[in-house]
LOTORTI-519734 format. One record per atom (N, C-alpha, C, CB): residue number from 1; residue in one letter; atom name; z, x, y. Coordinates in steps of 0.02 Angstrom, whole numbers. Each point is the difference from the previous one (the first is absolute). Glycine has a CB too. Layout:
<nodes>
<node num="NUM" residuo="A" atomo="CA" w="Z" u="X" v="Y"/>
...
</nodes>
This chain:
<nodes>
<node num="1" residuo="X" atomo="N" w="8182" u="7104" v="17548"/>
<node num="1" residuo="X" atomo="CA" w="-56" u="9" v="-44"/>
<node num="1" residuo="X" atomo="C" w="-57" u="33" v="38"/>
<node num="1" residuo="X" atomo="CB" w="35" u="-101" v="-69"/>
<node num="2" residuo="X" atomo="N" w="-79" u="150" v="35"/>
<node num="2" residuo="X" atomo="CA" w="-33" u="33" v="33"/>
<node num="2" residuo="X" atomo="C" w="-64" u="-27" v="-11"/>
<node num="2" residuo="X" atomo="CB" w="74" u="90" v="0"/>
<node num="3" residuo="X" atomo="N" w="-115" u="-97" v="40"/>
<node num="3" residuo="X" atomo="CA" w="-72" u="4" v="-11"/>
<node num="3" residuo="X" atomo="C" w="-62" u="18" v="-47"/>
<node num="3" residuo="X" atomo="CB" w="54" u="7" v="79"/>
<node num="4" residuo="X" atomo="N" w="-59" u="-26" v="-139"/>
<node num="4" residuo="X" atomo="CA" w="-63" u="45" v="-46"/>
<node num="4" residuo="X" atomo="C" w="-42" u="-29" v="18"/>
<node num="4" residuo="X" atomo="CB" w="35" u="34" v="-96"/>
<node num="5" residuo="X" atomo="N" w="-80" u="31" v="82"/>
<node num="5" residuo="X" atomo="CA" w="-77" u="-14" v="7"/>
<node num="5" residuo="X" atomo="C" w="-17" u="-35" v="-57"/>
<node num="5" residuo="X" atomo="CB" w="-31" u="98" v="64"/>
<node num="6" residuo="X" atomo="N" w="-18" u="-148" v="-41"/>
<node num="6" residuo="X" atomo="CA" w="-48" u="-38" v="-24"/>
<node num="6" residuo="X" atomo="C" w="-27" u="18" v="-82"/>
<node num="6" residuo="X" atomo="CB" w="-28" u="-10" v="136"/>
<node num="7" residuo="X" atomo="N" w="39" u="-18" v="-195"/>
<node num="7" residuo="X" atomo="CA" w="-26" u="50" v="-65"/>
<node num="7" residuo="X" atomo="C" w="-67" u="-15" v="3"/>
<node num="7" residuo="X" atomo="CB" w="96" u="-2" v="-86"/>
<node num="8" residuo="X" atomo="N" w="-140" u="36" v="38"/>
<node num="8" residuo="X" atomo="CA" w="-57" u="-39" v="7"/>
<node num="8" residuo="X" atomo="C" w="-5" u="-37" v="-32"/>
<node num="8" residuo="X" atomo="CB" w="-42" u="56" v="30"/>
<node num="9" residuo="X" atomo="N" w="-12" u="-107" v="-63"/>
<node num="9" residuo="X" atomo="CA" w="-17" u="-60" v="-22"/>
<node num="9" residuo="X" atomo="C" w="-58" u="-8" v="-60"/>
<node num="9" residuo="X" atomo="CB" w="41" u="-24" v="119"/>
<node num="10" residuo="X" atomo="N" w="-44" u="29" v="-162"/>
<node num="10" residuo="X" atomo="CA" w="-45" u="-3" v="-49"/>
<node num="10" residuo="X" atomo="C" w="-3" u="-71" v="-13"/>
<node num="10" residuo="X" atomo="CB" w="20" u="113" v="-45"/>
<node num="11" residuo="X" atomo="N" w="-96" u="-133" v="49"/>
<node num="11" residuo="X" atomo="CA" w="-36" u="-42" v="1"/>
<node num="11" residuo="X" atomo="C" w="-47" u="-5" v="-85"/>
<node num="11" residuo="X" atomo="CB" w="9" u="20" v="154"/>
<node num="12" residuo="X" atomo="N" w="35" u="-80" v="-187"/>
<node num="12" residuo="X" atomo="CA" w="-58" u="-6" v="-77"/>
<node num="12" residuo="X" atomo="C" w="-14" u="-67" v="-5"/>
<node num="12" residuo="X" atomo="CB" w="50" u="90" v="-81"/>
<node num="13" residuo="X" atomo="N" w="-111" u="-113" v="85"/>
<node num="13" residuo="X" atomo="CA" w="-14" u="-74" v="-19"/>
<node num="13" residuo="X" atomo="C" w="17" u="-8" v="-65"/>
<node num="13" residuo="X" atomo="CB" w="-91" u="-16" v="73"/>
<node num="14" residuo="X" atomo="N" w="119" u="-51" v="-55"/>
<node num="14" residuo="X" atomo="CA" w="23" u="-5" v="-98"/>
<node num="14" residuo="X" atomo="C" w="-45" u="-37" v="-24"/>
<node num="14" residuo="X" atomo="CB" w="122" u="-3" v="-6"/>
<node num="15" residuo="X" atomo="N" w="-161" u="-13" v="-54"/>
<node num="15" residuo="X" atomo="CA" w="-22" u="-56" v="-28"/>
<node num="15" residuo="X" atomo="C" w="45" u="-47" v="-32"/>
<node num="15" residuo="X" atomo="CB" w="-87" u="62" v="-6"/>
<node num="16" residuo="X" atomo="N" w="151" u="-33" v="3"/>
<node num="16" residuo="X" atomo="CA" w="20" u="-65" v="-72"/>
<node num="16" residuo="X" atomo="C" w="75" u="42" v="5"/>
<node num="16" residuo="X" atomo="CB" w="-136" u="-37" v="-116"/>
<node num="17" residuo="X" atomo="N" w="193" u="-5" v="89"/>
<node num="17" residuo="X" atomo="CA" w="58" u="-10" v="-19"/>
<node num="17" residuo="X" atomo="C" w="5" u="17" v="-63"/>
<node num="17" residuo="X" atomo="CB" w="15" u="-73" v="74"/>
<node num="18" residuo="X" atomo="N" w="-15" u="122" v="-117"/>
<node num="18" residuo="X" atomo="CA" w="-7" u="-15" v="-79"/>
<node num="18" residuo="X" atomo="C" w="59" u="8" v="-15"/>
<node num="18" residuo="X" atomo="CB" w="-105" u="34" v="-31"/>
<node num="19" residuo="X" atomo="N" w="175" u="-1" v="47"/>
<node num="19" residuo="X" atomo="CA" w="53" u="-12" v="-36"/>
<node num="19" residuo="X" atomo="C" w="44" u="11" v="32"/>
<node num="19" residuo="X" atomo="CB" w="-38" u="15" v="-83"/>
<node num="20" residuo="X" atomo="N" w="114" u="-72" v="95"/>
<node num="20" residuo="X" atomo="CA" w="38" u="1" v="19"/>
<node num="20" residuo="X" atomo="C" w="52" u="3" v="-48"/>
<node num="20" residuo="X" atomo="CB" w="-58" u="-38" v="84"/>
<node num="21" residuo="X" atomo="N" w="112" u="79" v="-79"/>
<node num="21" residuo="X" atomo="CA" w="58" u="19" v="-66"/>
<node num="21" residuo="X" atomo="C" w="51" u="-15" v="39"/>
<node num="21" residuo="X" atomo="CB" w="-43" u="100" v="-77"/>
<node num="22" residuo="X" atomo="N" w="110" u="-113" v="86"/>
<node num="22" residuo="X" atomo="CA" w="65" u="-35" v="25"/>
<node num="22" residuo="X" atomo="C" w="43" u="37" v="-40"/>
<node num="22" residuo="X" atomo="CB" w="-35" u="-120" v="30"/>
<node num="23" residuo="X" atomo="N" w="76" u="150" v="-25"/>
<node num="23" residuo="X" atomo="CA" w="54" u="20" v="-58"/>
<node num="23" residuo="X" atomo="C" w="69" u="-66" v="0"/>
<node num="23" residuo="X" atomo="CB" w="-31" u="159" v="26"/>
<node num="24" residuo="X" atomo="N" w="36" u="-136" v="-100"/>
<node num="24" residuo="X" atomo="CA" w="72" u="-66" v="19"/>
<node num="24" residuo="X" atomo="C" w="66" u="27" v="22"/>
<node num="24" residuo="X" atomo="CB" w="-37" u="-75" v="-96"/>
<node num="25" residuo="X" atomo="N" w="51" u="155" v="119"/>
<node num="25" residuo="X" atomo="CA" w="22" u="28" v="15"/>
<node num="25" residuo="X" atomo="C" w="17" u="-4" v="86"/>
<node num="25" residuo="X" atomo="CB" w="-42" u="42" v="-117"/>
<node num="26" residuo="X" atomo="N" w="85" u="-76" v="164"/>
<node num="26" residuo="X" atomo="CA" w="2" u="11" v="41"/>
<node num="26" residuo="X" atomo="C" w="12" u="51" v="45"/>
<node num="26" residuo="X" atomo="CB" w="1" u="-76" v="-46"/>
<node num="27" residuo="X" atomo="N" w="4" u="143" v="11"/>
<node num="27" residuo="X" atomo="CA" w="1" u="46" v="26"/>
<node num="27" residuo="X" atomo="C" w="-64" u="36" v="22"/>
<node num="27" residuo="X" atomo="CB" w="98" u="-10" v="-53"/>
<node num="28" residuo="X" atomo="N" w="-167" u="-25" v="-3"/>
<node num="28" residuo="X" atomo="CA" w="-62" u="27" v="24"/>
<node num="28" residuo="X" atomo="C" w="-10" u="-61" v="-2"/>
<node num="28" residuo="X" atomo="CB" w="-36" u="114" v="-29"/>
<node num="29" residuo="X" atomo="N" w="-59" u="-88" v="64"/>
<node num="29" residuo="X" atomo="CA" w="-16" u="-21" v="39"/>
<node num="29" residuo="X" atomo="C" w="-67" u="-35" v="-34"/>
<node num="29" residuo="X" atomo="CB" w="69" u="79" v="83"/>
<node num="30" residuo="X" atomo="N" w="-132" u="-74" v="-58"/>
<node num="30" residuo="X" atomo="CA" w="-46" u="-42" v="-44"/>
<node num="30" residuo="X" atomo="C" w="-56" u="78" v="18"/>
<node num="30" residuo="X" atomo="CB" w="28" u="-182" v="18"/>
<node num="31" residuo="X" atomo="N" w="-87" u="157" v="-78"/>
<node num="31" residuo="X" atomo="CA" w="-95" u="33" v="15"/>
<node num="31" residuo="X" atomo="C" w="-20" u="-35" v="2"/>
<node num="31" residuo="X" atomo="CB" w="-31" u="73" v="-43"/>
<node num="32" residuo="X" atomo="N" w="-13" u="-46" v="97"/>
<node num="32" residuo="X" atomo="CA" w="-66" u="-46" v="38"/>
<node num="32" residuo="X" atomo="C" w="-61" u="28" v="-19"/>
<node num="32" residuo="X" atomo="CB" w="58" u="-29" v="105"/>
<node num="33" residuo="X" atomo="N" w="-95" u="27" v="-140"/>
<node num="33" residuo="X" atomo="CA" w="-59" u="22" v="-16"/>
<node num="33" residuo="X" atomo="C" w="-65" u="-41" v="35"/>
<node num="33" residuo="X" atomo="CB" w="66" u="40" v="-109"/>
<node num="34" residuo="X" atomo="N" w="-124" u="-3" v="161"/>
<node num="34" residuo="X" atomo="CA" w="-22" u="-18" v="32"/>
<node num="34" residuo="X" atomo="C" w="-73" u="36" v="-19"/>
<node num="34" residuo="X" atomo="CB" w="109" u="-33" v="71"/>
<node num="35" residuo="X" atomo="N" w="-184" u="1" v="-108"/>
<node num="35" residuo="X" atomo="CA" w="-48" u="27" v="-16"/>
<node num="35" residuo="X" atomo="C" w="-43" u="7" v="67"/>
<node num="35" residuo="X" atomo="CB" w="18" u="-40" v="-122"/>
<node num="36" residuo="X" atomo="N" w="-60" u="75" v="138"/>
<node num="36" residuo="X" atomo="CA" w="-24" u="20" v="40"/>
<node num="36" residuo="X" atomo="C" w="-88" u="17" v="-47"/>
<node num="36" residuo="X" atomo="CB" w="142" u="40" v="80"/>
<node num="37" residuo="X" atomo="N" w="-187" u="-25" v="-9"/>
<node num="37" residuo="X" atomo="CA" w="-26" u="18" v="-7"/>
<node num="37" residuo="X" atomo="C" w="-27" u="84" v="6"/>
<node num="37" residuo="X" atomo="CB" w="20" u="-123" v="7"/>
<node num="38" residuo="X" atomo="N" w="12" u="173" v="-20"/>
<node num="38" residuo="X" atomo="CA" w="13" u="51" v="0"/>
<node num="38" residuo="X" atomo="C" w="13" u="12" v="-67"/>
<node num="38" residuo="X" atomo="CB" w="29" u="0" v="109"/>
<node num="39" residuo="X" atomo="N" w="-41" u="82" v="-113"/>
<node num="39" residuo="X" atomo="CA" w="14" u="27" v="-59"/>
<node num="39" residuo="X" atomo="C" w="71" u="9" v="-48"/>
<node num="39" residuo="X" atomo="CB" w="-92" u="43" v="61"/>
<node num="40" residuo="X" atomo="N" w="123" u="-66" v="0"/>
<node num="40" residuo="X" atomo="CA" w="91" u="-3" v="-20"/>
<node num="40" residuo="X" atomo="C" w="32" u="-82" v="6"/>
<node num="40" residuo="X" atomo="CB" w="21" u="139" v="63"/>
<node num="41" residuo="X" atomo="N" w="8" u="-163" v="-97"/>
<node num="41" residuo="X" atomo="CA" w="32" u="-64" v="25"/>
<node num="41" residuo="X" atomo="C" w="75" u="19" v="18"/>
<node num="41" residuo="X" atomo="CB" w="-79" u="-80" v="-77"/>
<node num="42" residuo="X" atomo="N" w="98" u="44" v="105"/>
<node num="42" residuo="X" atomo="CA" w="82" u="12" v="40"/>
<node num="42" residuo="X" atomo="C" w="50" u="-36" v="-26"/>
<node num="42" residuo="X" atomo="CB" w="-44" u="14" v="103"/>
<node num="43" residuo="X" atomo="N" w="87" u="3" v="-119"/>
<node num="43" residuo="X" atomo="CA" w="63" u="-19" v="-29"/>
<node num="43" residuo="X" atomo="C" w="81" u="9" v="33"/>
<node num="43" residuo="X" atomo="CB" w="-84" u="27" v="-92"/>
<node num="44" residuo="X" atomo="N" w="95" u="-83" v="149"/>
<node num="44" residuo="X" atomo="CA" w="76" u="28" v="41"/>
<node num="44" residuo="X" atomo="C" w="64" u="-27" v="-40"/>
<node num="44" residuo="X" atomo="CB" w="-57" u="-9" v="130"/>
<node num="45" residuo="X" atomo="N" w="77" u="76" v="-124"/>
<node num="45" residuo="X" atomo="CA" w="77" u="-30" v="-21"/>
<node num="45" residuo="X" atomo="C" w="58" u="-11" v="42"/>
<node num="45" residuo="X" atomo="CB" w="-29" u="50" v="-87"/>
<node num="46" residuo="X" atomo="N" w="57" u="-114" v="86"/>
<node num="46" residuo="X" atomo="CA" w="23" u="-25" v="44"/>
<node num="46" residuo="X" atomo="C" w="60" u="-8" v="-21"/>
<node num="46" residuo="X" atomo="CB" w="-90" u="-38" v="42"/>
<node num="47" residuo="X" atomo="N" w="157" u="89" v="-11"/>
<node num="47" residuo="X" atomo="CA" w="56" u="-22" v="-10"/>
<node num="47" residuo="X" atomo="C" w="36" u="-88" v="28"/>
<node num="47" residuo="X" atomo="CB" w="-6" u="147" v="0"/>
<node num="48" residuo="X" atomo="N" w="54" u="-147" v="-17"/>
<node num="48" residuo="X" atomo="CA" w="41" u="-86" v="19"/>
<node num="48" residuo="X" atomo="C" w="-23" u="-11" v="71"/>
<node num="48" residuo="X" atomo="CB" w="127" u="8" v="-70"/>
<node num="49" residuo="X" atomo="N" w="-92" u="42" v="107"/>
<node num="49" residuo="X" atomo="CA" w="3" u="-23" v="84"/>
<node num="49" residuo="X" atomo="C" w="-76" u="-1" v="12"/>
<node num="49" residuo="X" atomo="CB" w="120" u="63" v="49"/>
<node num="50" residuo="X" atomo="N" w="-161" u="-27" v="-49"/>
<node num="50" residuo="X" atomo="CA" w="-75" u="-12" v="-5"/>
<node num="50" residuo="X" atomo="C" w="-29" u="-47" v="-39"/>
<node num="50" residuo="X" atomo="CB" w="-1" u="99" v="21"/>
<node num="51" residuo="X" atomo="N" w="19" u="-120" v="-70"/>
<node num="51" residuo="X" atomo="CA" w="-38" u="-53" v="-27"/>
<node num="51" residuo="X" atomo="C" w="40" u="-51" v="19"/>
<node num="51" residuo="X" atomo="CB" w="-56" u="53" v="-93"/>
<node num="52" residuo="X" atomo="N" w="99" u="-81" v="131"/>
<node num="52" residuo="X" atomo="CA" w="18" u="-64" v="44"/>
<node num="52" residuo="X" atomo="C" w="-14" u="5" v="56"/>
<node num="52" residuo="X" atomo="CB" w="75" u="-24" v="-51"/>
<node num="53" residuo="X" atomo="N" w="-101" u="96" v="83"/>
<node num="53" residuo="X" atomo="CA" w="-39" u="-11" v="53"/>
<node num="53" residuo="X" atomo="C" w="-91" u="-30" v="1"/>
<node num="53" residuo="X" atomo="CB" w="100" u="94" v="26"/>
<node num="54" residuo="X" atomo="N" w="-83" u="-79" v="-83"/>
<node num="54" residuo="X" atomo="CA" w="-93" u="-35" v="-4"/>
<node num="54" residuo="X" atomo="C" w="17" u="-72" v="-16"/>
<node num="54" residuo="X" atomo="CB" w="-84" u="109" v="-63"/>
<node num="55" residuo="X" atomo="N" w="133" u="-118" v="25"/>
<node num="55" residuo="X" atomo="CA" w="-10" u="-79" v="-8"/>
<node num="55" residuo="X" atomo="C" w="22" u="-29" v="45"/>
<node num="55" residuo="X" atomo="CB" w="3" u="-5" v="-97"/>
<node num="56" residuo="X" atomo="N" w="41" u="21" v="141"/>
<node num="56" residuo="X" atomo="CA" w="1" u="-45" v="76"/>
<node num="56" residuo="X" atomo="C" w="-66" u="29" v="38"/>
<node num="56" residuo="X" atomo="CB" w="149" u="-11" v="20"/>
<node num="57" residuo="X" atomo="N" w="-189" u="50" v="-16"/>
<node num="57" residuo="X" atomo="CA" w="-68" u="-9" v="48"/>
<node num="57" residuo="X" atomo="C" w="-17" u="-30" v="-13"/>
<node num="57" residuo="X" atomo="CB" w="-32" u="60" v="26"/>
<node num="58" residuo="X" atomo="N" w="8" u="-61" v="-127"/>
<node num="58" residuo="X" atomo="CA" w="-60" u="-30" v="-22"/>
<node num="58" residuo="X" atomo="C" w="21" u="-99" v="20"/>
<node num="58" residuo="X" atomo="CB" w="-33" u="128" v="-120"/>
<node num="59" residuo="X" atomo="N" w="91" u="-140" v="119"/>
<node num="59" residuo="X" atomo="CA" w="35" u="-62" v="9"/>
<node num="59" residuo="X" atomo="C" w="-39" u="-7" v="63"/>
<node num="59" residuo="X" atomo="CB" w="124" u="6" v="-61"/>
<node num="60" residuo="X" atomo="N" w="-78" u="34" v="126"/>
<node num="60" residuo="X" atomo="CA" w="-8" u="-51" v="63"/>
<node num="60" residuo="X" atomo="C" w="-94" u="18" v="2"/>
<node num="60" residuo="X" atomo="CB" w="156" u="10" v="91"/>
<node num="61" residuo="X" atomo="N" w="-207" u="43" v="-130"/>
<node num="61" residuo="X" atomo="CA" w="-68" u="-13" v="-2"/>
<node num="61" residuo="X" atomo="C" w="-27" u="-70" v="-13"/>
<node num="61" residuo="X" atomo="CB" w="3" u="110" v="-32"/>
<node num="62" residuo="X" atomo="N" w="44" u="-138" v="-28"/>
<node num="62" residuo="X" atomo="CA" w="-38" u="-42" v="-30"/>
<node num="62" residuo="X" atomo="C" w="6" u="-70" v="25"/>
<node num="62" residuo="X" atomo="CB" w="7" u="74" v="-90"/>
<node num="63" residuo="X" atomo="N" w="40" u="-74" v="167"/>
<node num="63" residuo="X" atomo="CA" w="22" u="-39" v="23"/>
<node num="63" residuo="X" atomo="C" w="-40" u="8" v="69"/>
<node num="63" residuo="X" atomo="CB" w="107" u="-6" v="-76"/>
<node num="64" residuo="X" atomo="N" w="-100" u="39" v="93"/>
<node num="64" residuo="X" atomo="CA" w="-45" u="-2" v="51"/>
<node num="64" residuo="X" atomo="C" w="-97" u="-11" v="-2"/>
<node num="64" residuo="X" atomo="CB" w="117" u="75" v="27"/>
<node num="65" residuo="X" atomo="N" w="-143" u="-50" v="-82"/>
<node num="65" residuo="X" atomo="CA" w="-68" u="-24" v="-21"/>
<node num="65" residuo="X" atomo="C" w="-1" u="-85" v="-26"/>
<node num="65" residuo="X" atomo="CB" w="-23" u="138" v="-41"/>
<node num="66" residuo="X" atomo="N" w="94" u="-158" v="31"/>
<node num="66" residuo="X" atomo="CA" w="-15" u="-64" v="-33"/>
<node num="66" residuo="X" atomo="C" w="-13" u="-51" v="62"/>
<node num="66" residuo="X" atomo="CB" w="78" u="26" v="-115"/>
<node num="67" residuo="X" atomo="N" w="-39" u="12" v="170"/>
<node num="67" residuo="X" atomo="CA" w="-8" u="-44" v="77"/>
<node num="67" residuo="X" atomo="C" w="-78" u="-16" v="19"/>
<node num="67" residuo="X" atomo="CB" w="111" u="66" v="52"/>
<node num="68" residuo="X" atomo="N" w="-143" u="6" v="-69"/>
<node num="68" residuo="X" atomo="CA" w="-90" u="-10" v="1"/>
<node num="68" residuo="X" atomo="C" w="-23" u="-45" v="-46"/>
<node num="68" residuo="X" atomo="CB" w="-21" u="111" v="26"/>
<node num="69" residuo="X" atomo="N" w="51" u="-133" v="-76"/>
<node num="69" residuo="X" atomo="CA" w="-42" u="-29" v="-69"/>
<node num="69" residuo="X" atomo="C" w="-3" u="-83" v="19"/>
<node num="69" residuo="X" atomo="CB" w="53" u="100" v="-107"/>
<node num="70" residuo="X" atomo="N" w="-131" u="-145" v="101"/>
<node num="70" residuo="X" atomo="CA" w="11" u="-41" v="6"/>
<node num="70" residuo="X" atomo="C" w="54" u="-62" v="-45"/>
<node num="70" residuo="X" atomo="CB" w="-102" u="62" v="55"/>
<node num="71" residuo="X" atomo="N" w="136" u="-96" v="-24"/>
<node num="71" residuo="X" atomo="CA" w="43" u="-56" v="-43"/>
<node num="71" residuo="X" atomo="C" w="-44" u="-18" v="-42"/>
<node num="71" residuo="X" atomo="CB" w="74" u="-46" v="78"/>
<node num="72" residuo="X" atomo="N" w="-23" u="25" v="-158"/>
<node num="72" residuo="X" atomo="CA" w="-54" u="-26" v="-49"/>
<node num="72" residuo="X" atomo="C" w="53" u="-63" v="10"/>
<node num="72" residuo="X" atomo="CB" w="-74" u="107" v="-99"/>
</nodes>
């Protein structure tokens, strides 16, 4: 495997989550709709293998911040 350069990185603060779509189709994938404060809001579409890669980050994320959270 060869070496690529670095892509670049676009940077958008999001304000808000406004719509998440799932197909019941396992062949696709889900939309992520992400409002921003900008003149454009962002919308990724996320095939299968990509959208189970976010839900195992967002997983071991939500596991690892819970280690910070005090015990109730």
């Amino acid at each position: 495997m060869t070496d690529m350069p670095e892509k670049p990185v676009v940077e958008i603060p999001v304000v808000s989550v406004s719509k998440i779509t799932v197909s019941g189709d396992p062949k696709e994938g889900a939309l992520v709709k992400f409002e921003t404060e900008a003149d454009a809001d962002v919308e990724l579409i996320l095939p299968p293998a990509a959208l189970a890669q976010l839900e195992a980050l967002l997983a071991r994320a939500a596991k690892e911040q819970a280690k910070h959270q005090p015990r109730q």
